[in-house]
N, C-alpha and C positions, 0 to 999 in steps of 0.2 A: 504494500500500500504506500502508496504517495503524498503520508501525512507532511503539512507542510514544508510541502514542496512547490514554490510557485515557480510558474513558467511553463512555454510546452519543448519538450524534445527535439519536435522539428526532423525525427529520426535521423541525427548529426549528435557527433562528439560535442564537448564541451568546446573546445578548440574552435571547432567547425560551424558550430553556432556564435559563439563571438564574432568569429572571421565575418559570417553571416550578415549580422545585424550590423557591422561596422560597415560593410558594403552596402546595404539596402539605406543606413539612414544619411550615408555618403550621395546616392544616387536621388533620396525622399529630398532633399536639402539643393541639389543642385537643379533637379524640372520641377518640385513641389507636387507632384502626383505621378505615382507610380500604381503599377497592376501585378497583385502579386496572389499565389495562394489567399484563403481567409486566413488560414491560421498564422501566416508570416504574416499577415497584417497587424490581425491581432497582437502580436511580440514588438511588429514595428512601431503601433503604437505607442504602447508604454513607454519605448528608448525616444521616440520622436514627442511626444510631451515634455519630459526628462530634460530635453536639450533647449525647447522652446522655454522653460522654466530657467535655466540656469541662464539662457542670453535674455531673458528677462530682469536676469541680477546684474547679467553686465562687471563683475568686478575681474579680476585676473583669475581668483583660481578659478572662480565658475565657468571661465575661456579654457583655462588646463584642461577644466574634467570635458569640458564638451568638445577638445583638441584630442583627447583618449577614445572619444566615441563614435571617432569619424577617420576616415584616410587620409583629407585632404585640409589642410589650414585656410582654404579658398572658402571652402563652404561654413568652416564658422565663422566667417568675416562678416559672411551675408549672413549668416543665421542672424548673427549678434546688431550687425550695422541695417540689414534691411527688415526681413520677417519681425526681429524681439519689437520691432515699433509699432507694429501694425498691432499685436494682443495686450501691448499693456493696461487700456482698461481691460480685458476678461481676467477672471479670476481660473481659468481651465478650459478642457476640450479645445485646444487647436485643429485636431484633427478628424475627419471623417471617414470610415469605411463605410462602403457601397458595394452589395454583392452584386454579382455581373453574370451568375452563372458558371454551369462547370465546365470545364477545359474539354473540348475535344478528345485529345488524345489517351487522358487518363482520367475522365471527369472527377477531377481535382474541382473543389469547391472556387471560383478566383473572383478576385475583389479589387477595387480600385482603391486606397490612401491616399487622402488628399490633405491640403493646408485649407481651412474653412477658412472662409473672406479673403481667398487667394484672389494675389494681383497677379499679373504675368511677370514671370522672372526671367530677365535677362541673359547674356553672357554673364559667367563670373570676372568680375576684377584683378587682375592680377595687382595683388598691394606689392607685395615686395617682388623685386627684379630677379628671375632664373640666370643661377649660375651659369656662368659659360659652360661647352662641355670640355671634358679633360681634353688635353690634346697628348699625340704621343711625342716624343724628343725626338722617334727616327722621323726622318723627312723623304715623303714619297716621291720619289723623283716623276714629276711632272712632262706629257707627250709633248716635244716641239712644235709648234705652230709652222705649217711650209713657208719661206722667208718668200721677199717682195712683195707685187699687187698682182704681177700674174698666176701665182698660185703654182710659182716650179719650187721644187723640193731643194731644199737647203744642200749646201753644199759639204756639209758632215757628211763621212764617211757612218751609214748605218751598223747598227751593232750585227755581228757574224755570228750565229749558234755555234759555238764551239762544236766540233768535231767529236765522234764517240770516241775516248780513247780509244787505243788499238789493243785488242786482246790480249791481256797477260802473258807473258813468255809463260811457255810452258818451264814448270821445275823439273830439273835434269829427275828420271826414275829409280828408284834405289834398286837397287841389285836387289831381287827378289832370290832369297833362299830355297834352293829347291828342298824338297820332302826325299828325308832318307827313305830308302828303299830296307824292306825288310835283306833282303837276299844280301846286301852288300853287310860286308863284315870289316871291320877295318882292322 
């Protein structure tokens, strides 16, 4: 029995559901309505309130915890700087599930999650500027451009494919010992 024990399974590890909801309230946050199973909605829910509440307090750690419950620091930017304006008079329910019927494939129960008094949400901002990407130290030697404006080939000698080495000298063969013969006696 599953005396309290809240939450559902999701039929996923512990691990795997984490990973789960970190991805779904990544993607709930970045379009504001996503289509998912009921019962992932239901789960979404709860972490998608959760986060709506803490960028309601707006202070730094409440930014940490809702930076832990997401993949990307874009989407709490907007959670905190766009969506947290729009609820701070309600005192709860930001969001809505809407059952939609069951899936084709596996009539899986599925549901639509949405942000209630959703405005249409943008591109995300990029606040802070992406690193450049690594470079490596070796330098790829870059193709020649043909020289002039008629388009004849430079007058560099092109590189030649080395030649296959020439086959190993054969190693002189050692004197193979022949097999005494019973008959001989010495």
């Amino acid at each position: 029995m599953r005396h309290a024990k809240s939450g559902r399974k999701l039929g996923r590890s512990y691990s795997h559901r984490q990973a789960l909801m970190k991805n779904l309230a990544t993607s709930f946050f970045t379009h504001g309505r996503l289509r998912v199973t009921l019962n992932m909605a239901k789960e979404l829910q709860s972490v998608a309130e959760h986060m709506v509440t803490l960028a309601k307090r707006g202070d730094l750690h409440a930014r940490r915890q809702a930076i832990s419950m997401t993949y990307d620091d874009r989407v709490v930017s907007r959670l905190f700087s766009e969506i947290a304006p729009w609820y701070k008079e309600r005192q709860g329910g930001y969001t809505r599930i809407m059952k939609i019927g069951p899936r084709p494939g596996d009539n899986a129960l599925m549901a639509f999650i949405e942000l209630v008094d959703r405005k249409p949400l943008g591109e995300i901002k990029t606040i802070v500027k992406p690193k450049a990407p690594f470079k490596n130290k070796v330098k790829k030697a870059k193709p020649e451009a043909p020289s002039g404006a008629s388009g004849q080939a430079s007058t560099k000698p092109k590189a030649v494919k080395a030649a296959k080495p020439a086959a190993k000298a054969e190693a002189p063969k050692k004197a193979q010992a022949k097999p005494k013969k019973k008959d001989d006696k010495a």
